[in-house]
C-alpha positions as YAML, in Angstrom:
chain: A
units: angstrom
residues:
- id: 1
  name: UNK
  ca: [55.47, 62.55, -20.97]
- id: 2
  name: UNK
  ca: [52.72, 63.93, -23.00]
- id: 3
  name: UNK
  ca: [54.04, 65.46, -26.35]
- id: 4
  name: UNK
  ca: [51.37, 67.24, -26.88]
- id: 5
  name: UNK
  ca: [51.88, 70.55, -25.54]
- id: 6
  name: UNK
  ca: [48.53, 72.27, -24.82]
- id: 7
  name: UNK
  ca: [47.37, 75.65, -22.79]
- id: 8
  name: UNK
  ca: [43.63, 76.37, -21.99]
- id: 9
  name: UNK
  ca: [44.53, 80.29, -22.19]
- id: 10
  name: UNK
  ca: [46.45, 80.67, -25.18]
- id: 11
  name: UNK
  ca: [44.98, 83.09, -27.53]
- id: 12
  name: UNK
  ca: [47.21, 83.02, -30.95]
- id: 13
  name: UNK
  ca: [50.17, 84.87, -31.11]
- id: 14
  name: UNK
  ca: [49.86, 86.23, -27.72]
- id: 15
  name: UNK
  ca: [51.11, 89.49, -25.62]
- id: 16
  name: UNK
  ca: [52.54, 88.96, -22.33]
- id: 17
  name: UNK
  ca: [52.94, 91.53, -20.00]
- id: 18
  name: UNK
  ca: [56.15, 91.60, -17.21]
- id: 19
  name: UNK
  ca: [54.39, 91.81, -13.95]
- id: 20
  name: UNK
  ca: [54.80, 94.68, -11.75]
- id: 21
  name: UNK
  ca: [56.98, 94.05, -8.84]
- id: 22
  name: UNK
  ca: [55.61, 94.09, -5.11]
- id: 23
  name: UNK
  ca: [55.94, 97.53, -3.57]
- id: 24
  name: UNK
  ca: [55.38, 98.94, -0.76]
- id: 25
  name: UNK
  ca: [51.59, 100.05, 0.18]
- id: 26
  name: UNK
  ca: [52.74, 103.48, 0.40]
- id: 27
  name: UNK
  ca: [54.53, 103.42, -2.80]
- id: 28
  name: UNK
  ca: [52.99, 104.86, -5.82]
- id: 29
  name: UNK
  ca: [51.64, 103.32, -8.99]
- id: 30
  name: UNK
  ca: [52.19, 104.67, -12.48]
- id: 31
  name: UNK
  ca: [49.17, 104.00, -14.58]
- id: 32
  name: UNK
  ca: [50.27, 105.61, -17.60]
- id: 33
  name: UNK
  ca: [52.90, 103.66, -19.14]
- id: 34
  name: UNK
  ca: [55.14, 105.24, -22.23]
- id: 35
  name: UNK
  ca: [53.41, 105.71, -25.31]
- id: 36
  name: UNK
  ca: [55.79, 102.91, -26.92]
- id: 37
  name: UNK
  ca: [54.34, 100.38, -24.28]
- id: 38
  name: UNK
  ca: [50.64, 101.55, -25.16]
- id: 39
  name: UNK
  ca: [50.84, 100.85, -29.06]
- id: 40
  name: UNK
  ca: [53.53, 98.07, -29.04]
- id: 41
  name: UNK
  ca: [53.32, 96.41, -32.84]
- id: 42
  name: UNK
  ca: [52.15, 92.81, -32.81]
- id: 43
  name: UNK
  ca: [52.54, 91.13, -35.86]
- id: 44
  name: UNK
  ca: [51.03, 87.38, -37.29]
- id: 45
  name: UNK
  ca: [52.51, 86.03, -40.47]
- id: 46
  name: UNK
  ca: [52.41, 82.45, -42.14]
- id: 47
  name: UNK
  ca: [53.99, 81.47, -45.56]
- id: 48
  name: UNK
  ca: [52.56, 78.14, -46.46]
- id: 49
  name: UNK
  ca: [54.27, 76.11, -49.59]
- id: 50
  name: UNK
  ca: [51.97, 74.25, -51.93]
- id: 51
  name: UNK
  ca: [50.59, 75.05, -55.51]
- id: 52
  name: UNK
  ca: [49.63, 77.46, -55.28]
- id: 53
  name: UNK
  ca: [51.61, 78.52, -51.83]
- id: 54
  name: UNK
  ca: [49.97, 81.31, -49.84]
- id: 55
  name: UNK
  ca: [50.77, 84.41, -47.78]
- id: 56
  name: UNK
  ca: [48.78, 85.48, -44.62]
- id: 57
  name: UNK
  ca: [49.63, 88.52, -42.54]
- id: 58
  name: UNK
  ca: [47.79, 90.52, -40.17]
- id: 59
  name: UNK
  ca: [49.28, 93.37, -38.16]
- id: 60
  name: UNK
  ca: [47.61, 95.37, -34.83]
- id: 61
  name: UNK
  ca: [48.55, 97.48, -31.62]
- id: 62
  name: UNK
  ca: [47.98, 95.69, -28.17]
- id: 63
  name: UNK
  ca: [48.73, 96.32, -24.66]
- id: 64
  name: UNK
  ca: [46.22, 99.47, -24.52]
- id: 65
  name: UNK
  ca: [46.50, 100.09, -20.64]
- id: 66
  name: UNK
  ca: [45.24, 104.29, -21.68]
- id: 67
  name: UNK
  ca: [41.50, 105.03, -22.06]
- id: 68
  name: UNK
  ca: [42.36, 106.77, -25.58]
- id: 69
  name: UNK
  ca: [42.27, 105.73, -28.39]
- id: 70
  name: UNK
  ca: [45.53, 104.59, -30.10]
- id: 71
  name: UNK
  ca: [46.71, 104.97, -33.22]
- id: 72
  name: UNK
  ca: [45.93, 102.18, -35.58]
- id: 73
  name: UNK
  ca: [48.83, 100.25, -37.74]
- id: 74
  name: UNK
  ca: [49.80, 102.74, -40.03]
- id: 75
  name: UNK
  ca: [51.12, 100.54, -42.70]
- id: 76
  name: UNK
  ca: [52.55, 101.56, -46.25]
- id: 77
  name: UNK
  ca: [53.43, 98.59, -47.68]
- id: 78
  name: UNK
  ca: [53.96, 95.17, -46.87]
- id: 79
  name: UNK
  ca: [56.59, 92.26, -48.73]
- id: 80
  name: UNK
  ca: [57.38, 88.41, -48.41]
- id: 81
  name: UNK
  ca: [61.27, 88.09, -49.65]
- id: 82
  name: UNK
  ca: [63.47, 85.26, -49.69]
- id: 83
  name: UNK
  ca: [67.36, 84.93, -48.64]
- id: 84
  name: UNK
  ca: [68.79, 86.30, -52.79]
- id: 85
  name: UNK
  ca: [66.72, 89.53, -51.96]
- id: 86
  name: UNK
  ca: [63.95, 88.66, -54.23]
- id: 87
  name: UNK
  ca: [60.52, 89.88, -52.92]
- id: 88
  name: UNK
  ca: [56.94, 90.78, -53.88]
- id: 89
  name: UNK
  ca: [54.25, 92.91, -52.41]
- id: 90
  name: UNK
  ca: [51.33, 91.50, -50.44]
- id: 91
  name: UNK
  ca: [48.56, 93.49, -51.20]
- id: 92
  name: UNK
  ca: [46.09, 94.59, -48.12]
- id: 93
  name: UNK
  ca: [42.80, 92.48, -48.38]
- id: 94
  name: UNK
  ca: [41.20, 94.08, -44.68]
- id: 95
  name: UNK
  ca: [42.27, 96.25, -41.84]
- id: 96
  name: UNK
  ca: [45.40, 95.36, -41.52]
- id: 97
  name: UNK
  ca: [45.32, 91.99, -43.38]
- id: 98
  name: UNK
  ca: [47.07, 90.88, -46.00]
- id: 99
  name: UNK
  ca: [47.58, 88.26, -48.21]
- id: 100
  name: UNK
  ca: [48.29, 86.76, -51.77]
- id: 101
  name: UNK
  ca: [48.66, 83.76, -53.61]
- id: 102
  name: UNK
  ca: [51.86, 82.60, -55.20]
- id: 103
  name: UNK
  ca: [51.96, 80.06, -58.15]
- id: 104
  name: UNK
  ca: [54.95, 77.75, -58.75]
- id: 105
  name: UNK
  ca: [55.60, 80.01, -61.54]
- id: 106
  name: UNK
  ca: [55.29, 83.50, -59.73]
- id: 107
  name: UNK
  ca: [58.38, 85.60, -62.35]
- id: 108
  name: UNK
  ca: [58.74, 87.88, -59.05]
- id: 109
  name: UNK
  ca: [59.18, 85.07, -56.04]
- id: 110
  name: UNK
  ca: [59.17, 81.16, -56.00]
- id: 111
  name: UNK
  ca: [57.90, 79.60, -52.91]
- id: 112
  name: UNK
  ca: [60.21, 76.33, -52.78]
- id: 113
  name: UNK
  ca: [61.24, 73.80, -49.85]
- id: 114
  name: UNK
  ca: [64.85, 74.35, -48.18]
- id: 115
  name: UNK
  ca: [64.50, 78.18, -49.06]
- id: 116
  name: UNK
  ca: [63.98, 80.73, -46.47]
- id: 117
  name: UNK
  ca: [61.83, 83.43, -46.69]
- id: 118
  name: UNK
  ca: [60.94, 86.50, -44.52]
- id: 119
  name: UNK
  ca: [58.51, 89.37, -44.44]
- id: 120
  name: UNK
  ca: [59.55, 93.66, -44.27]
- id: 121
  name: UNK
  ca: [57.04, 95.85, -43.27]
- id: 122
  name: UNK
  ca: [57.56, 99.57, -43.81]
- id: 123
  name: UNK
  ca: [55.10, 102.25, -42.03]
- id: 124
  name: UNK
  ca: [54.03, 105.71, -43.48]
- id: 125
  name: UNK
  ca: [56.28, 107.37, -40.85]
- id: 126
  name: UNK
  ca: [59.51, 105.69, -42.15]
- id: 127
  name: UNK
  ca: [59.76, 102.80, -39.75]
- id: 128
  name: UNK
  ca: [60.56, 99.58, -41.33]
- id: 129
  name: UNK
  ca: [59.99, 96.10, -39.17]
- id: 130
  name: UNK
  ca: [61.57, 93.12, -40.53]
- id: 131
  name: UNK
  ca: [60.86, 88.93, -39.79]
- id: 132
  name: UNK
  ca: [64.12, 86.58, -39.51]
- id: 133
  name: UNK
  ca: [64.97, 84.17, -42.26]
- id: 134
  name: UNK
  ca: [62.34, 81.00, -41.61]
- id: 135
  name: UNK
  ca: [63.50, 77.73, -43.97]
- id: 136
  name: UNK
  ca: [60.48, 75.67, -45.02]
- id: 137
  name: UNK
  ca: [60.51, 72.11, -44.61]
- id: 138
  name: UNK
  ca: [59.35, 69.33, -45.67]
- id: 139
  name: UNK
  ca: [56.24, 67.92, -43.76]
- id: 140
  name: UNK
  ca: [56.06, 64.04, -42.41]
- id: 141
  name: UNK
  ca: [52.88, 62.58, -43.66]
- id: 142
  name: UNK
  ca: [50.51, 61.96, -41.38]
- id: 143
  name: UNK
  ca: [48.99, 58.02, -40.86]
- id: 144
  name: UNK
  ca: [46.02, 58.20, -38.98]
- id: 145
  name: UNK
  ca: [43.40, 59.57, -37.37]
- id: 146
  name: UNK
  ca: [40.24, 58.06, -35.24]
- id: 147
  name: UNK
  ca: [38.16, 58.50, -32.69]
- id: 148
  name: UNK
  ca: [36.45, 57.14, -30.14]
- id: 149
  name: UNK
  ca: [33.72, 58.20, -27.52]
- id: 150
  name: UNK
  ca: [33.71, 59.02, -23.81]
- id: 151
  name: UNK
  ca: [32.02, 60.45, -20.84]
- id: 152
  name: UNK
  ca: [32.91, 62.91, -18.05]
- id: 153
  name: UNK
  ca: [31.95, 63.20, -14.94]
- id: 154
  name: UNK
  ca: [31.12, 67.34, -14.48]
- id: 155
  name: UNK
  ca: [30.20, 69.25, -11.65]
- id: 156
  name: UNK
  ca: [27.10, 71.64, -12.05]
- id: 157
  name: UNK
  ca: [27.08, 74.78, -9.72]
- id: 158
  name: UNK
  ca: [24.58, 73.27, -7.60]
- id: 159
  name: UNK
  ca: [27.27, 70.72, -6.70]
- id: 160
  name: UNK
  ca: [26.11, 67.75, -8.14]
- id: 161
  name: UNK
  ca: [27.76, 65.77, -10.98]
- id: 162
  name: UNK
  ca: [26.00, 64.84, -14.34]
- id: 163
  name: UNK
  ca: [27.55, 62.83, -17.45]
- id: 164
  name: UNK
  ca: [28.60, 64.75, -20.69]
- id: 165
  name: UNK
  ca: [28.99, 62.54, -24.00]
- id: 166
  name: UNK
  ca: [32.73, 63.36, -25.17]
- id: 167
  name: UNK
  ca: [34.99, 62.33, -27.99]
- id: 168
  name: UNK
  ca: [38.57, 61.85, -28.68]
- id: 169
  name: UNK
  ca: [40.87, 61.67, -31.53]
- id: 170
  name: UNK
  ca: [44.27, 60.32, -31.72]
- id: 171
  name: UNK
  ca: [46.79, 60.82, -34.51]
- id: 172
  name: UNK
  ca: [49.35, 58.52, -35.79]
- id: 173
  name: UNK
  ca: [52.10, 60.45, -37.58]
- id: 174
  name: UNK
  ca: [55.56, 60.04, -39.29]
- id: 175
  name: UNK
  ca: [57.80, 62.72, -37.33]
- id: 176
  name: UNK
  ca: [60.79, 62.71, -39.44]
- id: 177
  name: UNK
  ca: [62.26, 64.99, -42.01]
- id: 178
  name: UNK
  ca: [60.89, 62.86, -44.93]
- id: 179
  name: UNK
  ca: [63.78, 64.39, -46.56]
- id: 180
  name: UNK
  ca: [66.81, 64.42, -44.42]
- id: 181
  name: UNK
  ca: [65.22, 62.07, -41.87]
- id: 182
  name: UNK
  ca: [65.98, 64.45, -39.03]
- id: 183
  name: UNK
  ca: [63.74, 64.61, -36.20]
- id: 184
  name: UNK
  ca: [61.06, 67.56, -36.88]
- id: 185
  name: UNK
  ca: [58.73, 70.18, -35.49]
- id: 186
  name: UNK
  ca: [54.98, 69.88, -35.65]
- id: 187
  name: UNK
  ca: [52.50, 72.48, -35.10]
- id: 188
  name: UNK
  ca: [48.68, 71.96, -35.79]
- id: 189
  name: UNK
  ca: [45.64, 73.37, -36.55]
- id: 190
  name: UNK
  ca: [42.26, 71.93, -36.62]
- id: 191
  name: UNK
  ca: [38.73, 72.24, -38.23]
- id: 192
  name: UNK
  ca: [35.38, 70.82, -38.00]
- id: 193
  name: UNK
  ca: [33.12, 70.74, -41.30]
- id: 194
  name: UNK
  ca: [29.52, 69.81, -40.04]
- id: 195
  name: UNK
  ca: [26.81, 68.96, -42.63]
- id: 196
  name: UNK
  ca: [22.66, 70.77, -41.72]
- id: 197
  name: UNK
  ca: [19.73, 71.36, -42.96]
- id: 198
  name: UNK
  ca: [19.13, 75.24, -43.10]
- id: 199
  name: UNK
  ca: [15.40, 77.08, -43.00]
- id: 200
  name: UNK
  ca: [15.78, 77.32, -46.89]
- id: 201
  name: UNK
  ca: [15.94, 73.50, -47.22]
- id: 202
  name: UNK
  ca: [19.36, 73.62, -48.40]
- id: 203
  name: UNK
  ca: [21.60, 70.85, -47.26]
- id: 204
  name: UNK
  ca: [24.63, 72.57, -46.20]
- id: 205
  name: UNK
  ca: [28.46, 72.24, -44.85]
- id: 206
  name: UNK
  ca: [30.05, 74.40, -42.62]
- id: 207
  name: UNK
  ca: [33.66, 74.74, -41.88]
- id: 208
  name: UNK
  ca: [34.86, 76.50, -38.89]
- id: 209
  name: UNK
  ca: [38.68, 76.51, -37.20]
- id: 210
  name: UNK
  ca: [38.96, 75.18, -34.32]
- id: 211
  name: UNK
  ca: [40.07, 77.89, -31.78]
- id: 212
  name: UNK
  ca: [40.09, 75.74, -28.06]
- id: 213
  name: UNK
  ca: [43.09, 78.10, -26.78]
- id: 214
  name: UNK
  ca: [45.30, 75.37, -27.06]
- id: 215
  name: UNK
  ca: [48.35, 74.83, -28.56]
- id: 216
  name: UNK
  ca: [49.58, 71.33, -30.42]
- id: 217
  name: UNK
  ca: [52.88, 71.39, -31.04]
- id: 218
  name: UNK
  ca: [55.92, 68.47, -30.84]
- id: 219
  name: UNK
  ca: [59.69, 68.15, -30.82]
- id: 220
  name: UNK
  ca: [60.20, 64.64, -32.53]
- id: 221
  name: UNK
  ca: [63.78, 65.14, -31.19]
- id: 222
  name: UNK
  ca: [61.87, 63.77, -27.62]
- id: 223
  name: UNK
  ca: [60.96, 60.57, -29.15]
- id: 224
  name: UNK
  ca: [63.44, 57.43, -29.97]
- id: 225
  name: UNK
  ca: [60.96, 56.23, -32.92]
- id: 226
  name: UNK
  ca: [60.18, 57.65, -36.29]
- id: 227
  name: UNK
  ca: [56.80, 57.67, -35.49]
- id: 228
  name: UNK
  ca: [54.23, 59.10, -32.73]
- id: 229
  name: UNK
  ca: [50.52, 58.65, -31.49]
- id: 230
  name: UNK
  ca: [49.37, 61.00, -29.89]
- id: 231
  name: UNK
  ca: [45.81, 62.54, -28.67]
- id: 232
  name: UNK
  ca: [45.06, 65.37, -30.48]
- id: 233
  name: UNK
  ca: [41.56, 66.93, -29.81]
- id: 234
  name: UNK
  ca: [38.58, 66.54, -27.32]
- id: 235
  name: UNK
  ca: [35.17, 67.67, -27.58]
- id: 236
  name: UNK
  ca: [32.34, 67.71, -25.99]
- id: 237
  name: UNK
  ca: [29.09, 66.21, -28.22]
- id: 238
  name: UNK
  ca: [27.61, 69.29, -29.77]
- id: 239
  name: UNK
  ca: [25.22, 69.84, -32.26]
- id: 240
  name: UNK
  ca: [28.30, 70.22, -34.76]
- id: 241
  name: UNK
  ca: [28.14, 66.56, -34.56]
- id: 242
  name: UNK
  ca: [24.44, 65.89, -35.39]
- id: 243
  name: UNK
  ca: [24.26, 65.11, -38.83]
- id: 244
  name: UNK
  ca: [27.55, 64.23, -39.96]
- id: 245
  name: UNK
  ca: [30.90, 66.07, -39.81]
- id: 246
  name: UNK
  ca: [34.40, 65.74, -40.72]
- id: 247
  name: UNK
  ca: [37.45, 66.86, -38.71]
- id: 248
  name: UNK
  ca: [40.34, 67.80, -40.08]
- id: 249
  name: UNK
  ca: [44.20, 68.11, -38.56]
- id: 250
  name: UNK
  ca: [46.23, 70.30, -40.36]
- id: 251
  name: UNK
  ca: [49.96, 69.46, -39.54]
- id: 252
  name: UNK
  ca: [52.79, 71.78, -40.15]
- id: 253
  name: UNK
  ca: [56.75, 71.45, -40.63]
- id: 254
  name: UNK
  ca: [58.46, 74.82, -38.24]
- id: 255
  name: UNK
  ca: [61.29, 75.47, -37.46]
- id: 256
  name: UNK
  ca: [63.22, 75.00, -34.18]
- id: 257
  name: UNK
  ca: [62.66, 78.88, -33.45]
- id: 258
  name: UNK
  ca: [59.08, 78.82, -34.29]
- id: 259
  name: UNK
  ca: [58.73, 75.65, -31.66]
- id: 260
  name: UNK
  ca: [60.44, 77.50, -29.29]
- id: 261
  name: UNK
  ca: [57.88, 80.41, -29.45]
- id: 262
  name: UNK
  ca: [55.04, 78.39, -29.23]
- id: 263
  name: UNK
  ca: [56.76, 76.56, -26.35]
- id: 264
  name: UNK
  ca: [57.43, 79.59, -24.56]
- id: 265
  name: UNK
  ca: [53.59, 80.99, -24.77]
- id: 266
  name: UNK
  ca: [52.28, 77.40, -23.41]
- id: 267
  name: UNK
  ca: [55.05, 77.54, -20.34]
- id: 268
  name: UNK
  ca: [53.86, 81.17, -19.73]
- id: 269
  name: UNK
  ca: [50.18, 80.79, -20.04]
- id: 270
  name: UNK
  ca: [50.01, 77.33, -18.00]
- id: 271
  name: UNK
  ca: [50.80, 79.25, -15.00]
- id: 272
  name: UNK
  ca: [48.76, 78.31, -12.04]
- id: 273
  name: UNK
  ca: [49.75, 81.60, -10.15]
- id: 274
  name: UNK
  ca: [51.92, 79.48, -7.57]
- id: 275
  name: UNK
  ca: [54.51, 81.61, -5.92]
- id: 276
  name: UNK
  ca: [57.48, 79.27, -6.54]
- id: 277
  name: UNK
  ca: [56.96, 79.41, -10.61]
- id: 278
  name: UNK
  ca: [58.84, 81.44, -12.96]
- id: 279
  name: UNK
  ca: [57.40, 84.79, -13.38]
- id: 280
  name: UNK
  ca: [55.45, 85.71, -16.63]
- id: 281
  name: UNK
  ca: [56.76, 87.40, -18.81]
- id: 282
  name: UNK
  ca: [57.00, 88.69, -23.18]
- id: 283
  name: UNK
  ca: [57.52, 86.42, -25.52]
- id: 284
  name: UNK
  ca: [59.75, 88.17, -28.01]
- id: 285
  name: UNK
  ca: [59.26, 88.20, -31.53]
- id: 286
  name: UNK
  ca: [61.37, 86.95, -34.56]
- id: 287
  name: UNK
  ca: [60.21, 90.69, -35.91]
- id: 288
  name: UNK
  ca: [62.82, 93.55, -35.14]
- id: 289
  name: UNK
  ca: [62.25, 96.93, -35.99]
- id: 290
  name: UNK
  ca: [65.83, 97.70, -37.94]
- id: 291
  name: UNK
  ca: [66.76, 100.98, -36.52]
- id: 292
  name: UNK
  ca: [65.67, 99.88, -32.92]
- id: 293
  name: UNK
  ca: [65.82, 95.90, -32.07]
- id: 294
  name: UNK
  ca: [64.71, 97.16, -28.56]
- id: 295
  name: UNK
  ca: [61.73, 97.90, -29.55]
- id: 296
  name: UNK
  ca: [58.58, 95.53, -28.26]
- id: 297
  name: UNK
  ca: [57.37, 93.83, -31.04]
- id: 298
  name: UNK
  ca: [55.02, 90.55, -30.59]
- id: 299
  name: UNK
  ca: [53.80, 87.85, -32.96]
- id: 300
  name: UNK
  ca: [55.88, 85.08, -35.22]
- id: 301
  name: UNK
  ca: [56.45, 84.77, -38.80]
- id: 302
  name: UNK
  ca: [56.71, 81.30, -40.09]
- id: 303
  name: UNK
  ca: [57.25, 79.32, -42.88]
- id: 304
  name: UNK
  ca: [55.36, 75.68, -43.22]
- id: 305
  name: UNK
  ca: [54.58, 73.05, -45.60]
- id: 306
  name: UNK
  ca: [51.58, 71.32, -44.52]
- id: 307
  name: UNK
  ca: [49.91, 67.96, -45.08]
- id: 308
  name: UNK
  ca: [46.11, 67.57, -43.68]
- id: 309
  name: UNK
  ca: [44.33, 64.21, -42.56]
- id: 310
  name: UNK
  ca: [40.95, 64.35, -41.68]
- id: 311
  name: UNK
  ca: [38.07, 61.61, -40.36]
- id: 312
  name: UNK
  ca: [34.25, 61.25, -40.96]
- id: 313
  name: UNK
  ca: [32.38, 61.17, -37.48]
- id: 314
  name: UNK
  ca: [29.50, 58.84, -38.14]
- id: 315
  name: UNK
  ca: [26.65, 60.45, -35.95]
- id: 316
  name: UNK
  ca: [25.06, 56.28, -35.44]
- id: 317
  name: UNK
  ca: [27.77, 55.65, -32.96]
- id: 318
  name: UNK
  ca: [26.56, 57.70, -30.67]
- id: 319
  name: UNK
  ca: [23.37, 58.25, -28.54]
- id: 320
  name: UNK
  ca: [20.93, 60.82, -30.65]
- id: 321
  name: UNK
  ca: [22.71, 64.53, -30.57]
- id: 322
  name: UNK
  ca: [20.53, 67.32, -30.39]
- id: 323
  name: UNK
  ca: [20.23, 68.73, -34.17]
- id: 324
  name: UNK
  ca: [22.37, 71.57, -35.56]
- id: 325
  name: UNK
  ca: [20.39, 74.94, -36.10]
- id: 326
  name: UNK
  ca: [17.66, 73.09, -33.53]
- id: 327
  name: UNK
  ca: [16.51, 76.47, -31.52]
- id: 328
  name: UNK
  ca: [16.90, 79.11, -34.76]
- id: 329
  name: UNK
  ca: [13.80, 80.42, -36.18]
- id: 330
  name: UNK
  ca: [11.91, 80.04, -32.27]
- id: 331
  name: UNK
  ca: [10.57, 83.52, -31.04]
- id: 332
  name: UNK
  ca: [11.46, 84.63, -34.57]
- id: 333
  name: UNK
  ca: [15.18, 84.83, -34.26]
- id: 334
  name: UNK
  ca: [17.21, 83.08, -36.57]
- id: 335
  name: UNK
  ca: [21.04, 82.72, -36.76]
- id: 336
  name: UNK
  ca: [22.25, 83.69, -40.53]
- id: 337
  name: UNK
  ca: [23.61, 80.46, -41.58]
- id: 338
  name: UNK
  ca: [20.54, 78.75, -40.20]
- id: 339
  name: UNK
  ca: [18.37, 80.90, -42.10]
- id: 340
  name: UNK
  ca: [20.24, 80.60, -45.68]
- id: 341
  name: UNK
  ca: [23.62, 78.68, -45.01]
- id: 342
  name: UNK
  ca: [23.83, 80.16, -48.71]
- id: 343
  name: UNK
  ca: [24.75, 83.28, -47.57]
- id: 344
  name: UNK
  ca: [27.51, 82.29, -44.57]
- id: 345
  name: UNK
  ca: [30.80, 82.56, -45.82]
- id: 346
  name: UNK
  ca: [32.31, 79.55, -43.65]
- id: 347
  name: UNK
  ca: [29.18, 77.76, -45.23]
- id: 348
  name: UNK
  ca: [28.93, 75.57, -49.02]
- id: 349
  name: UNK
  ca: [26.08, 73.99, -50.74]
- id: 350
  name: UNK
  ca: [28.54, 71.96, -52.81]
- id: 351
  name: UNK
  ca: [29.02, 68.32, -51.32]
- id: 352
  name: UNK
  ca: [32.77, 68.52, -50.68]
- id: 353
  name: UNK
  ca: [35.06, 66.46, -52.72]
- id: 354
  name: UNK
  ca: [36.11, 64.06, -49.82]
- id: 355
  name: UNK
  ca: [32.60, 63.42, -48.36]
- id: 356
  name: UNK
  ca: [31.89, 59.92, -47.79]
- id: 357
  name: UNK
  ca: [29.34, 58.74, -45.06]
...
């Protein structure tokens, strides 16, 4: 059994539509759902514990089957509380984005393991959607992390085959509760920080998530040891790779619910459109709004502390890549961070504090 659980179509907190039932051909077909369907409320939120802990939320309107317009998320004000009722504001930092940091010492709310926490968002038209308690805790460490090359056999659309340079990585992990030594949840995220050479001369390192549509997620409660290896991430050999790069697994401590909604988008979206499989569906949310639970709402809140590992990819042990930010500048184009990495928000100057090559 592979415990990673992966889907090639999953696209972050993701809306599922019921499909129609089959009809009759001289049935017919409403196009115009109710207004409710049109401008459903999807919702992502993540409360991460460390010092300083951090609050992300961004809110939207999806399943937009009408060629108007909809409204956009009308929000008035948006809070993180915990389970005593204590709570503080998170101020809007985009459209619909917010966020804040929270020191150990915050006098309003203190972000601690084995609490639970929750977020309450209240509209300018008086509706108010609230999260479910999520308990943060504590993160297994992670062990290890390598890689190793490979090559794949592809088919080009002229039907012939040709070899493409891959690599792996494989993570070696605790997966207890380093506290309580229960068996825990994992979720992870992944980046990739590539060092270049921009048009300006600068040397320059670029960090960028990485968003494969796939989710990494395991139930320790599967496994009779205290400890899994697992593969974790496969890439093809991209100029990302040229010069020298570092990737990084984030792992994350959820809770059973939160591993059961990430469970439930990867058995949805790994539908091969077979006949005999279960029928796709939504994926509710731990969101309500409290005047009308019915309500479609989509999107998780969770809580997480985190621990990150990361590896440096040596470009000599592989065959020569071609270089990052190769083609810019050619029939005077030039991509931004090519141009000036200086200027690229996802891009530094400063050597970061764990390069070694």
């Amino acid at each position: 059994m592979n415990p990673l659980n992966t889907s090639q179509r999953c696209q972050g907190f993701v809306t599922i539509t019921i499909l129609a039932s089959l009809v009759s051909c001289v049935e017919p077909i409403d196009f115009h759902p109710k207004s409710d369907v049109i401008s459903s409320l999807t919702v992502s939120g993540k409360l991460v514990y460390s010092n300083p802990s951090t609050i992300t939320i961004a809110a939207s309107r999806v399943l937009d089957y009408n060629p108007t317009p909809t409204d956009g998320v009308d929000l008035k004000t948006v809070y993180l509380f915990d389970e005593q009722g204590n709570e503080v504001e998170i101020p809007e930092t985009g459209i619909s984005k917010y966020a804040k940091t929270l020191l150990s010492n915050d006098p309003d709310l203190q972000i601690r393991p084995g609490k639970s926490y929750g977020i309450r968002l209240e509209t300018n038209n008086g509706k108010v959607y609230m999260s479910s308690l999520e308990d943060i805790k504590p993160v297994p460490a992670p062990t290890g992390l390598t890689y190793e090359a490979s090559t794949r056999s592809v088919l080009d659309p002229a039907g012939y085959f040709f070899s493409v340079p891959y690599i792996n990585f494989y993570l070696n992990t605790n997966i207890l509760n380093p506290t309580s030594g229960e068996p825990a949840f994992l979720h992870w995220q992944i980046e990739l920080t590539s060092k270049f050479n921009d048009a300006k001369a600068h040397i320059c390192y670029r960090t960028q998530s990485i968003n494969d549509n796939a989710i990494r997620i395991l139930n320790a409660y599967e496994y009779k040891t205290d400890q899994a290896s697992i593969p974790i991430y496969e890439s093809s050999l991209y100029s990302s790779y040229a010069h020298g790069s570092y990737l990084h697994v984030i792992q994350e401590s959820i809770s059973a619910e939160a591993y059961e909604y990430w469970k439930s988008i990867r058995t949805i979206l790994a539908r091969s459109g077979n006949m005999f499989e279960i029928p796709a569906g939504k994926v509710r949310s731990n969101i309500r709004n409290i005047d009308d639970p019915e309500e479609d709402v989509f999107g998780f809140f969770y809580a997480t502390e985190t621990d990150t590992i990361r590896v440096y990819i040596d470009p000599a042990s592989f065959d020569p890549i071609s270089p990052y930010c190769a083609s810019s500048g050619q029939n005077s184009s030039c991509i931004s961070y090519c141009c000036d990495c200086s200027k690229d928000q996802s891009s530094t100057t400063t050597k970061p504090y764990y390069w070694k090559e």
